[in-house]
PDBQT receptor file of N, H, CA, C and O in Angstrom, charges set to zero:
ATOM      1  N   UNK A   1     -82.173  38.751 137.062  1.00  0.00    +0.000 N 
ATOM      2  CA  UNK A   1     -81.025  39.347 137.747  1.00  0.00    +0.000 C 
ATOM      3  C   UNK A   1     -79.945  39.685 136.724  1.00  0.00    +0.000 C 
ATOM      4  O   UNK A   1     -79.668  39.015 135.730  1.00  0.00    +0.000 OA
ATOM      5  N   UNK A   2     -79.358  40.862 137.131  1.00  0.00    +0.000 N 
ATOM      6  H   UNK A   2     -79.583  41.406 137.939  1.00  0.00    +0.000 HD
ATOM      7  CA  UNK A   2     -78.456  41.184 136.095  1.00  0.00    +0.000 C 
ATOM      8  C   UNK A   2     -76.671  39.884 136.225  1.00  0.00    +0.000 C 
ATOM      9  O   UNK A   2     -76.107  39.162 137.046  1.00  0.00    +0.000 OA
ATOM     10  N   UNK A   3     -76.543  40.291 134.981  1.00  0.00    +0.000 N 
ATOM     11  H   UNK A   3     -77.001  40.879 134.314  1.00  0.00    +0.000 HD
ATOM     12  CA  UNK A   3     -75.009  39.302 134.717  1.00  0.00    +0.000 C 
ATOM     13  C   UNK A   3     -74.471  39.944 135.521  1.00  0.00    +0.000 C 
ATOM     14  O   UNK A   3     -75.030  40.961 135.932  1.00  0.00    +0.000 OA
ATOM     15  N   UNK A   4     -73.223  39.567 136.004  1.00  0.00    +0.000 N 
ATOM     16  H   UNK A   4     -72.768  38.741 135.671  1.00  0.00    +0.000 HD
ATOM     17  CA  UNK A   4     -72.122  40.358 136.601  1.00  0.00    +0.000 C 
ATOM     18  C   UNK A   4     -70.219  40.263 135.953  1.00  0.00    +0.000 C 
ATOM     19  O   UNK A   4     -69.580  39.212 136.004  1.00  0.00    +0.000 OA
ATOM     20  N   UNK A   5     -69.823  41.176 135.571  1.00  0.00    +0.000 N 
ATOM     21  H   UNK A   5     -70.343  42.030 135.530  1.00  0.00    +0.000 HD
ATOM     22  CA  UNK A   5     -68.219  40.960 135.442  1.00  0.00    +0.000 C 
ATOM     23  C   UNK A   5     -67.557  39.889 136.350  1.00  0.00    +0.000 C 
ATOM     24  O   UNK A   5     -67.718  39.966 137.568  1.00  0.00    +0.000 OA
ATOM     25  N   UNK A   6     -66.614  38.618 135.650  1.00  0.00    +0.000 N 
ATOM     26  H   UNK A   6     -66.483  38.555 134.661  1.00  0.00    +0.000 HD
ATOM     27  CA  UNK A   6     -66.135  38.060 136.629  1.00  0.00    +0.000 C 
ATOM     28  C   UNK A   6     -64.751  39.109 137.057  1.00  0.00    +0.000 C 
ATOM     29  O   UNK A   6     -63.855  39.325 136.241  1.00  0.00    +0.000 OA
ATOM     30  N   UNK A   7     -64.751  39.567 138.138  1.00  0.00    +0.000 N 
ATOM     31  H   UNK A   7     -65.478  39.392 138.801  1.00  0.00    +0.000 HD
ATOM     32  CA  UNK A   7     -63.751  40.512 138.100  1.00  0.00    +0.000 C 
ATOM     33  C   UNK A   7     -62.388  39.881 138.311  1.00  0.00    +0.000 C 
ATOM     34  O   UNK A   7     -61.498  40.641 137.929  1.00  0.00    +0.000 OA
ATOM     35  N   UNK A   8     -61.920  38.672 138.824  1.00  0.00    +0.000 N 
ATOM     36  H   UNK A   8     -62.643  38.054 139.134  1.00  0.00    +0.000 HD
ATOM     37  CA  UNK A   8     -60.649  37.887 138.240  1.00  0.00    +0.000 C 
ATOM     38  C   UNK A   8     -60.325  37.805 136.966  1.00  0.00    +0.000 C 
ATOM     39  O   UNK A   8     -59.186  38.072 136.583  1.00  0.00    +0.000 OA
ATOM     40  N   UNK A   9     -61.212  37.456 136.220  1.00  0.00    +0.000 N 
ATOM     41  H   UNK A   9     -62.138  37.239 136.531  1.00  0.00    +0.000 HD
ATOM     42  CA  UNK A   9     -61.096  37.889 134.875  1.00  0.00    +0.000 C 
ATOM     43  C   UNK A   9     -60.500  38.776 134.257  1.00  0.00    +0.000 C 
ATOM     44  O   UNK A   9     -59.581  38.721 133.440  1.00  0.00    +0.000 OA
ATOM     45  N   UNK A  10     -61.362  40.037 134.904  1.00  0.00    +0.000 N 
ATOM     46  H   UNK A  10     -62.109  40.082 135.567  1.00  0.00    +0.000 HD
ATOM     47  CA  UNK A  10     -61.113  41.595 134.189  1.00  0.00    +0.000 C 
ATOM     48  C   UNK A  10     -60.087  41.821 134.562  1.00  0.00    +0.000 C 
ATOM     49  O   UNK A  10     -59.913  43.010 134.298  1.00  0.00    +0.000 OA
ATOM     50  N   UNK A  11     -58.977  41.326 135.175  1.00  0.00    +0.000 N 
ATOM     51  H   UNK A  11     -59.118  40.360 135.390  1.00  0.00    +0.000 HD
ATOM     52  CA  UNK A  11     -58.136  42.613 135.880  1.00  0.00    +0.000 C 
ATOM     53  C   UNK A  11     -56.858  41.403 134.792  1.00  0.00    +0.000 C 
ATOM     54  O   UNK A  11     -55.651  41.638 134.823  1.00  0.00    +0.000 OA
ATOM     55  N   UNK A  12     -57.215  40.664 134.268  1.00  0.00    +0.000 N 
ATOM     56  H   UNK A  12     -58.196  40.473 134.242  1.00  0.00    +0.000 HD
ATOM     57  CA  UNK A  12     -56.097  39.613 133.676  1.00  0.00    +0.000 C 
ATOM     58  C   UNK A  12     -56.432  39.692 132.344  1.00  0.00    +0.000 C 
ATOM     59  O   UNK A  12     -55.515  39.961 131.568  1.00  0.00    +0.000 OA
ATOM     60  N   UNK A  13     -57.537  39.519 131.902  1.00  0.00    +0.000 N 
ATOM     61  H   UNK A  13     -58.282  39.301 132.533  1.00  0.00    +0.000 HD
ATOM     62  CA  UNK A  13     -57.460  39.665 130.513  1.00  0.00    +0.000 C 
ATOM     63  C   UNK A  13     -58.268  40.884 129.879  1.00  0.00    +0.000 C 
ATOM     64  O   UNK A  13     -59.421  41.187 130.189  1.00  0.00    +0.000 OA
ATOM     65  N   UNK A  14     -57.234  41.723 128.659  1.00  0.00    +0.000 N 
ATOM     66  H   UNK A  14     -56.298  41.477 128.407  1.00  0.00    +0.000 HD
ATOM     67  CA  UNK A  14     -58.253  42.767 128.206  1.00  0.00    +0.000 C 
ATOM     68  C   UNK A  14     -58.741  42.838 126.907  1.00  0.00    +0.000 C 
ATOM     69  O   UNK A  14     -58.120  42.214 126.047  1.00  0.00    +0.000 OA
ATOM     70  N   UNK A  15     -60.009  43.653 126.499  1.00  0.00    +0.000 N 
ATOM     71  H   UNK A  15     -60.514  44.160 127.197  1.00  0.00    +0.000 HD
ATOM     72  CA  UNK A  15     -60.498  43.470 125.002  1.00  0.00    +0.000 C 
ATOM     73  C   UNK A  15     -59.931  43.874 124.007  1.00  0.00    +0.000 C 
ATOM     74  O   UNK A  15     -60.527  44.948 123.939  1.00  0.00    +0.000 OA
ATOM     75  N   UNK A  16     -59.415  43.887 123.367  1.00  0.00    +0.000 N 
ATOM     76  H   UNK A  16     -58.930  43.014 123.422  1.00  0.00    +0.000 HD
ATOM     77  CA  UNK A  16     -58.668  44.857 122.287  1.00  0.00    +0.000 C 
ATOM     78  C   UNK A  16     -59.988  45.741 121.128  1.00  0.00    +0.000 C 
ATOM     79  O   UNK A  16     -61.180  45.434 121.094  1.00  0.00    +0.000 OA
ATOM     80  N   UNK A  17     -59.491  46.563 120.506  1.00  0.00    +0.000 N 
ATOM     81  H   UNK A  17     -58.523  46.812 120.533  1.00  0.00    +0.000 HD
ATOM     82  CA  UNK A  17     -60.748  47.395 120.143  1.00  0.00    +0.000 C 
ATOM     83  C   UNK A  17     -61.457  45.991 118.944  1.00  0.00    +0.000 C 
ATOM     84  O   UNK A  17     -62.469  45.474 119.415  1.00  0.00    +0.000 OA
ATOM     85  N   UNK A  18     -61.129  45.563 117.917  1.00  0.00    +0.000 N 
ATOM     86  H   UNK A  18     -60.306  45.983 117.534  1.00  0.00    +0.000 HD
ATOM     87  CA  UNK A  18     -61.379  44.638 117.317  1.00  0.00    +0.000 C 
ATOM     88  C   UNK A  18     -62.561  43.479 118.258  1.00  0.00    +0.000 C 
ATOM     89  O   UNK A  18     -63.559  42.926 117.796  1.00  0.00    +0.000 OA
ATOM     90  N   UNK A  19     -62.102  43.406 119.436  1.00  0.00    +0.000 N 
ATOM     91  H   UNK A  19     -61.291  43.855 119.812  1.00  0.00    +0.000 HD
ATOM     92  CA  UNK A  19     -62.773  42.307 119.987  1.00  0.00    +0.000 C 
ATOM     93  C   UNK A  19     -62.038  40.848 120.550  1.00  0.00    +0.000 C 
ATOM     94  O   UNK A  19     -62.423  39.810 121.090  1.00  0.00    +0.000 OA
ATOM     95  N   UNK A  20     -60.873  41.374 120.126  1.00  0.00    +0.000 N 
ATOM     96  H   UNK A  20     -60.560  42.217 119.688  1.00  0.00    +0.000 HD
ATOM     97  CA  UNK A  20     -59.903  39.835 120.542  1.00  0.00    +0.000 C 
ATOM     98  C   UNK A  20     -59.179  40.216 122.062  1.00  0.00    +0.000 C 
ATOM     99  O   UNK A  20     -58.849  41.330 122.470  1.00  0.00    +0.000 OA
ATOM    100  N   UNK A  21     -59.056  38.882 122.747  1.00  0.00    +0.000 N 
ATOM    101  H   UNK A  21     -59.325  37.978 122.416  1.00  0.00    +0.000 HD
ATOM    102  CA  UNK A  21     -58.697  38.873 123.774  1.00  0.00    +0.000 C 
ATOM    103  C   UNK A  21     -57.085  38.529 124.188  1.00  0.00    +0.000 C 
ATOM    104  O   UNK A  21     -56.517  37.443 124.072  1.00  0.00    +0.000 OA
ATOM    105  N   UNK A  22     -56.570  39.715 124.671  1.00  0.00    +0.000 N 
ATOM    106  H   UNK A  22     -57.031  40.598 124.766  1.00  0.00    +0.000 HD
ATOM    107  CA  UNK A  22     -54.920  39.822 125.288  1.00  0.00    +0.000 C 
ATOM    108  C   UNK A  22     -54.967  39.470 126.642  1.00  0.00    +0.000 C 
ATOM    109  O   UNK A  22     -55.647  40.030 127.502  1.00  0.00    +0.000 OA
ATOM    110  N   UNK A  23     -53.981  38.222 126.842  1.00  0.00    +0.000 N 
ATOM    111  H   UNK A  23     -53.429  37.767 126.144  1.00  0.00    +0.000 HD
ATOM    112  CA  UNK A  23     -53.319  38.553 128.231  1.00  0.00    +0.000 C 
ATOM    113  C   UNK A  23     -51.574  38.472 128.481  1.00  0.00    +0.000 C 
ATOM    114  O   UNK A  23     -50.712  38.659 127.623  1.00  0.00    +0.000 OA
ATOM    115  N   UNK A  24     -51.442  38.250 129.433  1.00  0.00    +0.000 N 
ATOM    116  H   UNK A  24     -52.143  38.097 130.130  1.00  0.00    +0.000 HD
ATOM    117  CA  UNK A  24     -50.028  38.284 130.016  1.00  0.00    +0.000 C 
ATOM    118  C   UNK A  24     -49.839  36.860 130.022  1.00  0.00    +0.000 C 
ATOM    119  O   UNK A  24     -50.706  35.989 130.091  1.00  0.00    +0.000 OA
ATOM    120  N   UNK A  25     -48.294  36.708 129.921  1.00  0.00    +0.000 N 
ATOM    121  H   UNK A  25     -47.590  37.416 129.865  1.00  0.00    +0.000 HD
ATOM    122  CA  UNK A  25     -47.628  35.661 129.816  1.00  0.00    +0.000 C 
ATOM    123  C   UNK A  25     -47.664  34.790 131.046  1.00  0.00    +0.000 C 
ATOM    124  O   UNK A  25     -48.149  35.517 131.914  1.00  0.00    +0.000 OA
ATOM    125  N   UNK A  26     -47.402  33.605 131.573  1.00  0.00    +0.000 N 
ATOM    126  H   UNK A  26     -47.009  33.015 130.868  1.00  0.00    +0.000 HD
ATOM    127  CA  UNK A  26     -47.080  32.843 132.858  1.00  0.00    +0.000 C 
ATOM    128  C   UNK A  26     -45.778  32.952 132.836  1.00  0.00    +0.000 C 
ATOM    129  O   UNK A  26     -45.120  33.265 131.843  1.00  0.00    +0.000 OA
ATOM    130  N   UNK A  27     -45.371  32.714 133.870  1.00  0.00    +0.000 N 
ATOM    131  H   UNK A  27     -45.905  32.460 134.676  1.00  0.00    +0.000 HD
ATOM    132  CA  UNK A  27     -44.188  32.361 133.786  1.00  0.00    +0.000 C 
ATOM    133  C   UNK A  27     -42.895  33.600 134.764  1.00  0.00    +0.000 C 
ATOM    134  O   UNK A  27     -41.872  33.240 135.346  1.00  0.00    +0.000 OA
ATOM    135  N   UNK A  28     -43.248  34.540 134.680  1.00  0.00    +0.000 N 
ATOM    136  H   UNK A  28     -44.079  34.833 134.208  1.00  0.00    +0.000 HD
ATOM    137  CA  UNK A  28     -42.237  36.052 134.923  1.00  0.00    +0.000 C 
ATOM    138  C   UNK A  28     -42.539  36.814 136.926  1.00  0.00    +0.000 C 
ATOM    139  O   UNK A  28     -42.538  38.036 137.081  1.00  0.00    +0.000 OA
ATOM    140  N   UNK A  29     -42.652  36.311 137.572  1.00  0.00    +0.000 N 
ATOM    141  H   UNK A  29     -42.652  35.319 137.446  1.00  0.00    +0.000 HD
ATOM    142  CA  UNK A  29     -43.170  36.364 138.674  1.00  0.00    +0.000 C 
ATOM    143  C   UNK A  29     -41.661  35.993 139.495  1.00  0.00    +0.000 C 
ATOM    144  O   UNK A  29     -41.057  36.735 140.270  1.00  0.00    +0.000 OA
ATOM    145  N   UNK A  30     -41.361  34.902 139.148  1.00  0.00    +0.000 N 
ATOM    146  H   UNK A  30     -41.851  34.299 138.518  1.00  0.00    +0.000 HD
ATOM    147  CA  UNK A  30     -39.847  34.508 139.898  1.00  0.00    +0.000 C 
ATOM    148  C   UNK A  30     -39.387  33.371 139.252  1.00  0.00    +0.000 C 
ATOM    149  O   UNK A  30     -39.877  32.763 138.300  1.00  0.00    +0.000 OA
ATOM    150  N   UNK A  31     -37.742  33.031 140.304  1.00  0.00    +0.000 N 
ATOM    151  H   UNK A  31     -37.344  33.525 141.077  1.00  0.00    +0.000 HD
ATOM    152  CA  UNK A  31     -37.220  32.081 139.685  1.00  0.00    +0.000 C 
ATOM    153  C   UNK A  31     -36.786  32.723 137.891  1.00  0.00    +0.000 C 
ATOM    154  O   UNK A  31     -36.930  31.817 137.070  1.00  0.00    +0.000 OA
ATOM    155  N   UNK A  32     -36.422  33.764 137.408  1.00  0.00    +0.000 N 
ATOM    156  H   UNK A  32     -36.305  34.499 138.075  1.00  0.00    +0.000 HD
ATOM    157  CA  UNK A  32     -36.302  34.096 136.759  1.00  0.00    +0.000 C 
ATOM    158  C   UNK A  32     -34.743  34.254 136.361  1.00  0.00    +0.000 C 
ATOM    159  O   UNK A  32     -34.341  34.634 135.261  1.00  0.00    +0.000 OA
ATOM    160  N   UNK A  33     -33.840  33.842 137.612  1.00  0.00    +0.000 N 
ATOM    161  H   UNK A  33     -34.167  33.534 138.505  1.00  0.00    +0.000 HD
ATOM    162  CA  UNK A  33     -32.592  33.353 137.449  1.00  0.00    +0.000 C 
ATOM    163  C   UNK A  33     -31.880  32.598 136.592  1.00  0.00    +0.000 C 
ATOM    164  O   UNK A  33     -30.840  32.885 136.000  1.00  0.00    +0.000 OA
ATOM    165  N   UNK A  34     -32.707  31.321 136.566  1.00  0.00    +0.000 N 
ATOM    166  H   UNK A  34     -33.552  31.087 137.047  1.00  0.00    +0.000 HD
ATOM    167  CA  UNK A  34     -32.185  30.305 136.244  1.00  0.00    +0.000 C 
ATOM    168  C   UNK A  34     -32.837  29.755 134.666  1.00  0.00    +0.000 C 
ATOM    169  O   UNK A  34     -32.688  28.643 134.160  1.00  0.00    +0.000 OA
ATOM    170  N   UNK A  35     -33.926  31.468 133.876  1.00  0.00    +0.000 N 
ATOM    171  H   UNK A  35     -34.047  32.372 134.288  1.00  0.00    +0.000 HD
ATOM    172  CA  UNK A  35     -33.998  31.100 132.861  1.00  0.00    +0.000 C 
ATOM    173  C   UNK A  35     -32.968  31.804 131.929  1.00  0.00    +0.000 C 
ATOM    174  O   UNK A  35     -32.747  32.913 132.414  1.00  0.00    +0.000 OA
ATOM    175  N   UNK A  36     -32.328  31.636 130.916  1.00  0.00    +0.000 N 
ATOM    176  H   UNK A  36     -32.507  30.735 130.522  1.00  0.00    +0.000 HD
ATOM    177  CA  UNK A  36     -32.360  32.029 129.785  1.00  0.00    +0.000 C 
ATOM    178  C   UNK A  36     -32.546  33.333 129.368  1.00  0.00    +0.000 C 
ATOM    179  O   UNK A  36     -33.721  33.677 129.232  1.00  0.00    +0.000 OA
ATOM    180  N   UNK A  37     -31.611  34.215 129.110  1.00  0.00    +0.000 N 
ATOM    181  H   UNK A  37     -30.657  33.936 129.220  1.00  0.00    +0.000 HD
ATOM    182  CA  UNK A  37     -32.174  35.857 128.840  1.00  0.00    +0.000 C 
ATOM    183  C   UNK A  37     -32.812  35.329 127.435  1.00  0.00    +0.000 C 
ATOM    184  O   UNK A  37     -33.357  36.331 126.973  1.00  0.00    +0.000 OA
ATOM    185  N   UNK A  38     -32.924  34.720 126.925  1.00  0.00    +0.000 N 
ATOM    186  H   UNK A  38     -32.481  33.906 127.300  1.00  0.00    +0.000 HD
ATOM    187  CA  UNK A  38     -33.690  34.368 125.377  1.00  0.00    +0.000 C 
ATOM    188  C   UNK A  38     -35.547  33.551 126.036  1.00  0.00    +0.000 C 
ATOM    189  O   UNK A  38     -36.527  33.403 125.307  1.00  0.00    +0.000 OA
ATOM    190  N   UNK A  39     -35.481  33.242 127.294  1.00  0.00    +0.000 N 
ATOM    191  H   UNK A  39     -34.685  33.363 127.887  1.00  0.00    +0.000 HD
ATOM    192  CA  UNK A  39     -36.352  32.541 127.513  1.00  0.00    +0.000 C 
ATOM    193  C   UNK A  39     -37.439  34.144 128.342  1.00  0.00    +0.000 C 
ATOM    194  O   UNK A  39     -38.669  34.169 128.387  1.00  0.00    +0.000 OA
ATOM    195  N   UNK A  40     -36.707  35.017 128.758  1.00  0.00    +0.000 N 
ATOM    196  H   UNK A  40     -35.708  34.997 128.722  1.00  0.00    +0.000 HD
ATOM    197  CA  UNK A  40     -36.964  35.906 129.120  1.00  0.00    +0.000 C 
ATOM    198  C   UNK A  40     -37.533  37.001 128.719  1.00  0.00    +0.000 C 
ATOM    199  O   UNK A  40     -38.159  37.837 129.372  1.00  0.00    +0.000 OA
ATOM    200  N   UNK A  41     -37.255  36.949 127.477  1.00  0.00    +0.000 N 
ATOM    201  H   UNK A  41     -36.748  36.270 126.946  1.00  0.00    +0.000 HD
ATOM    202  CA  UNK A  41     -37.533  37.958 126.251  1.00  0.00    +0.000 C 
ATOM    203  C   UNK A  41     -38.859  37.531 125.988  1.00  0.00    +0.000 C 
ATOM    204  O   UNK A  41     -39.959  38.013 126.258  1.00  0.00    +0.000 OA
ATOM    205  N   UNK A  42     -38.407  36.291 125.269  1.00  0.00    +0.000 N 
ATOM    206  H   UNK A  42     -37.513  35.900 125.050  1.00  0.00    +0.000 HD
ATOM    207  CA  UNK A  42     -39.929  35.842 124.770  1.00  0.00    +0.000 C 
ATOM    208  C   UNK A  42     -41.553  35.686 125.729  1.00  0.00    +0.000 C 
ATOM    209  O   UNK A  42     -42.680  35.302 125.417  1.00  0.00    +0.000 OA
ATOM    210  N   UNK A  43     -40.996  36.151 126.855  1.00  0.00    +0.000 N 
ATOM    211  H   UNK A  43     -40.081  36.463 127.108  1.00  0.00    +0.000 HD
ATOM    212  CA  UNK A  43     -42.420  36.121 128.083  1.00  0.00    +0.000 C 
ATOM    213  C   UNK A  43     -42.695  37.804 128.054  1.00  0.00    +0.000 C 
ATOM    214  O   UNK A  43     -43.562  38.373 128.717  1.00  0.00    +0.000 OA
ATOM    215  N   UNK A  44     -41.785  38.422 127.161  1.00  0.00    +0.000 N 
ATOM    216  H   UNK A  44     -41.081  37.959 126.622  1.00  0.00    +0.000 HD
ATOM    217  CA  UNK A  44     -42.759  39.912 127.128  1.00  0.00    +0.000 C 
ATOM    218  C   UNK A  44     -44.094  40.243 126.680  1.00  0.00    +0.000 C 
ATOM    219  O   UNK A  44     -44.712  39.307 126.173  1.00  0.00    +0.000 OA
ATOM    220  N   UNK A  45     -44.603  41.213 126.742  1.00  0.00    +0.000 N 
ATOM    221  H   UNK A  45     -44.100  41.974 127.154  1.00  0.00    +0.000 HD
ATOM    222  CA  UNK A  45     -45.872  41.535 126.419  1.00  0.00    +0.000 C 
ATOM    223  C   UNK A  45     -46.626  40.596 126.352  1.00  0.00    +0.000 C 
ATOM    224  O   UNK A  45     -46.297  39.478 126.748  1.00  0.00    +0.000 OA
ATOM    225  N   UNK A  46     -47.978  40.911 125.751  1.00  0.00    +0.000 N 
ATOM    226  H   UNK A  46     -48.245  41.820 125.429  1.00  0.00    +0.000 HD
ATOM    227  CA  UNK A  46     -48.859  39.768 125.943  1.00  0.00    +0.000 C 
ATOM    228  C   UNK A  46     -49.254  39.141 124.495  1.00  0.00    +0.000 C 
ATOM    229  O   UNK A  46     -48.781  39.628 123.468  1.00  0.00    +0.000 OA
ATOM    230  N   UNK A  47     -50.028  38.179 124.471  1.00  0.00    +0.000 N 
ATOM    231  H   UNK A  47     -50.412  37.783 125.305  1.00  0.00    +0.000 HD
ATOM    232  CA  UNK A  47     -50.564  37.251 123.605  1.00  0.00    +0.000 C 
ATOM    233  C   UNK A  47     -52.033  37.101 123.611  1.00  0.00    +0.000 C 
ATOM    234  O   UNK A  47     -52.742  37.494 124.538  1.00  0.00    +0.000 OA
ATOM    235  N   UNK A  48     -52.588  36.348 122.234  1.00  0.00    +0.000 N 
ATOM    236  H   UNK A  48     -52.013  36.029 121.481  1.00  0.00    +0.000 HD
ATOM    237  CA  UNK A  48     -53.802  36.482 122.136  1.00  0.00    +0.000 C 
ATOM    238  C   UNK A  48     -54.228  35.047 123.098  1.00  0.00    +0.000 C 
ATOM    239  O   UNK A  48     -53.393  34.147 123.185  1.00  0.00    +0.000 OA
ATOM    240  N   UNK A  49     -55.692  34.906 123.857  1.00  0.00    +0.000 N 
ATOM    241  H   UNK A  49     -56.371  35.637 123.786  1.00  0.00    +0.000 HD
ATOM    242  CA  UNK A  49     -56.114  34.180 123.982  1.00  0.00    +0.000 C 
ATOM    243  C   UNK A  49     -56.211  32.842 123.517  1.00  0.00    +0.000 C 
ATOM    244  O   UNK A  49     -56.500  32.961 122.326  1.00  0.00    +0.000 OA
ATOM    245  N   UNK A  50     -56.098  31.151 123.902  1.00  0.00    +0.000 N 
ATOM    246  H   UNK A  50     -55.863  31.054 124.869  1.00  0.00    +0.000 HD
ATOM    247  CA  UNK A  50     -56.636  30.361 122.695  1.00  0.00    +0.000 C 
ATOM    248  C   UNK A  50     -57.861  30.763 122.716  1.00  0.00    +0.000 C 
ATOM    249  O   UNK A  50     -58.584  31.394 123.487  1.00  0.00    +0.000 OA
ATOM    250  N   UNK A  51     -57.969  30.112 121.395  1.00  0.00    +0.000 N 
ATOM    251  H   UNK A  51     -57.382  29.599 120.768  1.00  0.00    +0.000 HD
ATOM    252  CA  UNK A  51     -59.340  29.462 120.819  1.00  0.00    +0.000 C 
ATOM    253  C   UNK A  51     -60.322  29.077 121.476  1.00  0.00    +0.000 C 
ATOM    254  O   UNK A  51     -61.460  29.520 121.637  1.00  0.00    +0.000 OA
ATOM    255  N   UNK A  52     -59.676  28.049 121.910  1.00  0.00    +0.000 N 
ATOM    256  H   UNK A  52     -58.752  27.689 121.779  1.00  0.00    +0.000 HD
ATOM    257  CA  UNK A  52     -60.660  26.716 123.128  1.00  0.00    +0.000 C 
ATOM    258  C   UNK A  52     -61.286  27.776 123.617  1.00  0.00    +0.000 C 
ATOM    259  O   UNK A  52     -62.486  27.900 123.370  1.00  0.00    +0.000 OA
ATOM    260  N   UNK A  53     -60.594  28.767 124.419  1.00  0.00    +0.000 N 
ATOM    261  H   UNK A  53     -59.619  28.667 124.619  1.00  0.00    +0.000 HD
ATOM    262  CA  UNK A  53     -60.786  29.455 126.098  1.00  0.00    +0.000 C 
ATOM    263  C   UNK A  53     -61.534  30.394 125.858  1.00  0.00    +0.000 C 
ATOM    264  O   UNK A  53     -62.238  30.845 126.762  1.00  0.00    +0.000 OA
ATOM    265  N   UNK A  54     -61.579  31.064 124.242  1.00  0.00    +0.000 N 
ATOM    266  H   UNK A  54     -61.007  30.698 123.507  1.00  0.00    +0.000 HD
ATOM    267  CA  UNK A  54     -62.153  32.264 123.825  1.00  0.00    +0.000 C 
ATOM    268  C   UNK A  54     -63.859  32.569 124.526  1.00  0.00    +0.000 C 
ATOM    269  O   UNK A  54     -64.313  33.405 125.308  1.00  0.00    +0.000 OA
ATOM    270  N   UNK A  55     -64.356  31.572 123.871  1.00  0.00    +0.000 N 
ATOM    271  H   UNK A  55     -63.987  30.893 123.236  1.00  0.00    +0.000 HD
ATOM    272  CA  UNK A  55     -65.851  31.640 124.187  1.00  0.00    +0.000 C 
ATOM    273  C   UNK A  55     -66.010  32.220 125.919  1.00  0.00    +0.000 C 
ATOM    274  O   UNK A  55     -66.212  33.358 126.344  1.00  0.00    +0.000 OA
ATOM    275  N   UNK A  56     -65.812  30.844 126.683  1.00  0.00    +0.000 N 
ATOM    276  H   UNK A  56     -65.648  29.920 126.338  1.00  0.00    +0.000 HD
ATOM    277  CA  UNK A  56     -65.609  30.882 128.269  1.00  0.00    +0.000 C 
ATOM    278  C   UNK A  56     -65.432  32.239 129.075  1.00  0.00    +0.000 C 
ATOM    279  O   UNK A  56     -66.018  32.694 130.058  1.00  0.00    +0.000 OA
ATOM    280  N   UNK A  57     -63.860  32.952 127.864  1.00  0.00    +0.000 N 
ATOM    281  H   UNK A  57     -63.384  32.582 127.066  1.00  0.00    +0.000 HD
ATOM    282  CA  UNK A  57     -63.405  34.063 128.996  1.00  0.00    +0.000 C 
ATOM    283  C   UNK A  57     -64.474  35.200 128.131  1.00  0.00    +0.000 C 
ATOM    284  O   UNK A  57     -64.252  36.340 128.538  1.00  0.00    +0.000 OA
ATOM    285  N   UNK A  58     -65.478  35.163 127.135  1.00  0.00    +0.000 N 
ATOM    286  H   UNK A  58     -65.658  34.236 126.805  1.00  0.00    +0.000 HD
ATOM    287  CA  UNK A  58     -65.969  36.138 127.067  1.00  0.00    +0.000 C 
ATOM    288  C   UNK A  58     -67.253  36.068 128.099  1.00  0.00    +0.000 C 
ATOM    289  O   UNK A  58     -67.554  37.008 128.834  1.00  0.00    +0.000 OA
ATOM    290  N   UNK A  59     -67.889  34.952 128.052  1.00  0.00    +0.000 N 
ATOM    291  H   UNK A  59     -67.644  34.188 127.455  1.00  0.00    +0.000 HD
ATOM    292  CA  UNK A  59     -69.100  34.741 128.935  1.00  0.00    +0.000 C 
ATOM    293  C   UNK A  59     -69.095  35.560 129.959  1.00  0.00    +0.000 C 
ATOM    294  O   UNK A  59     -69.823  36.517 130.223  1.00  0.00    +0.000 OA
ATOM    295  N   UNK A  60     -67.573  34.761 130.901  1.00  0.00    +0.000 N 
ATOM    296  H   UNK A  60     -66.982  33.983 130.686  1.00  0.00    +0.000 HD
ATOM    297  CA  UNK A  60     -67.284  35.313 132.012  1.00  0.00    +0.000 C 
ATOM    298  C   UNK A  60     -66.939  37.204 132.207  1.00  0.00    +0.000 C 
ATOM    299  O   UNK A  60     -67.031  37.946 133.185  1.00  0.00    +0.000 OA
ATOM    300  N   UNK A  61     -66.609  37.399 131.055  1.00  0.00    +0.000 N 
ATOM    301  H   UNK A  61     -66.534  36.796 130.261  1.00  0.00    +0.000 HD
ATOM    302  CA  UNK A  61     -66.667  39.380 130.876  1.00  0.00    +0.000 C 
ATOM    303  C   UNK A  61     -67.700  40.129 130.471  1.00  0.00    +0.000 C 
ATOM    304  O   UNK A  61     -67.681  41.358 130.401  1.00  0.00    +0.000 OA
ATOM    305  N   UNK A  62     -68.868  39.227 130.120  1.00  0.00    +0.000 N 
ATOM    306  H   UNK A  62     -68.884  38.229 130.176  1.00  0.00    +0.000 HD
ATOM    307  CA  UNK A  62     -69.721  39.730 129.741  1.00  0.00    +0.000 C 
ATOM    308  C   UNK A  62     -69.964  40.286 128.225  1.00  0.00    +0.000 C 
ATOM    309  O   UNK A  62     -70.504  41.359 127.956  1.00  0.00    +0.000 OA
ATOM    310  N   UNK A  63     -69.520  39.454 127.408  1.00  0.00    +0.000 N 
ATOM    311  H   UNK A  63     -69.082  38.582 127.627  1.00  0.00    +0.000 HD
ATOM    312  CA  UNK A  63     -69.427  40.027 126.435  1.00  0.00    +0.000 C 
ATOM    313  C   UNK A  63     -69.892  38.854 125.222  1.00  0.00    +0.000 C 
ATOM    314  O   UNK A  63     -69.729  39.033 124.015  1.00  0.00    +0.000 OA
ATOM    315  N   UNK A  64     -70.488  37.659 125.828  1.00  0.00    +0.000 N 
ATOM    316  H   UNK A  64     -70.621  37.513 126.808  1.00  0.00    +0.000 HD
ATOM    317  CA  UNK A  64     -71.087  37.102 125.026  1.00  0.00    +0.000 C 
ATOM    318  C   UNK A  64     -72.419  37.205 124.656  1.00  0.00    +0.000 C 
ATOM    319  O   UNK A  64     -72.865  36.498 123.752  1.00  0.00    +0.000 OA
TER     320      UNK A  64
């Protein structure tokens, strides 16, 4: 049987051409009042994957 995309996955984290994995920050959804415009900043754009998680979230995309 074929693999399948975990598609929770896909729609959260993406490949970059290299092969490394970007996602979005936690945190920026709400309650965004009561942080810090310095705490605010730093939840822009996204970041690379850990390490640990690397393997896992490729399995799950199909790309191991």
């Amino acid at each position: 049987m074929k693999q399948k995309t975990h598609k929770g996955t896909a729609k959260r984290i993406k490949v970059t051409g290299s092969g490394k994995l970007r996602r979005e920050q936690a945190g920026k959804r709400h309650l965004m009042e009561a942080m810090s415009s310095k705490r605010r900043r730093s939840l822009k754009g996204t970041v690379d994957v850990a390490p640990a998680d690397t393997k896992r979230i490729k399995r799950l995309l199909g790309k191991a």
